[in-house]
N, C-alpha and C positions, 0 to 999 in steps of 0.2 A: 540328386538326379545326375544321372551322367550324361557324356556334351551325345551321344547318339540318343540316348531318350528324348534330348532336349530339342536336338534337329526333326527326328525320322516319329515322335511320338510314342516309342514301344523300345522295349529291351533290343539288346544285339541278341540275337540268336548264331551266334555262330559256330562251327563243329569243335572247337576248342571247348575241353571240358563240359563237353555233352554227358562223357562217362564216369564212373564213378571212380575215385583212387584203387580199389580193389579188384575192378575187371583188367587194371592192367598187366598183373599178373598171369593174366587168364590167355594172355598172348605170348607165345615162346615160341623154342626151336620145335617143339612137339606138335603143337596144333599146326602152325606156319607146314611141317612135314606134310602131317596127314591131307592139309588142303592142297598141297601139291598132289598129293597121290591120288585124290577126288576129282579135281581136273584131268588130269592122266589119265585116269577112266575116263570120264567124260570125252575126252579127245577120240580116244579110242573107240567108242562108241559112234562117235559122229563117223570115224574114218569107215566103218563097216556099212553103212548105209548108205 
């Protein structure tokens, strides 16, 4: 039992290693790009209305 099971009753849930070792791959210069360019729209969209 670790000392927060043994304080709080229940696992740590924290966002550290929430994901799996292979989705971090799945984060680069390439997607990081695209989701710029998806806001970008989106801004662009907001400014027209």
């Amino acid at each position: 039992m670790t000392l927060f099971e043994a304080l709080y009753g229940r696992r740590c849930r924290s966002q550290i290693g929430w994901f799996e070792v292979g989705e971090v791959a799945l984060i680069g210069p390439k997607s990081i790009h695209e989701a710029m360019e998806k806001l970008q729209l989106i801004r662009d969209r907001l400014r027209t209305t």
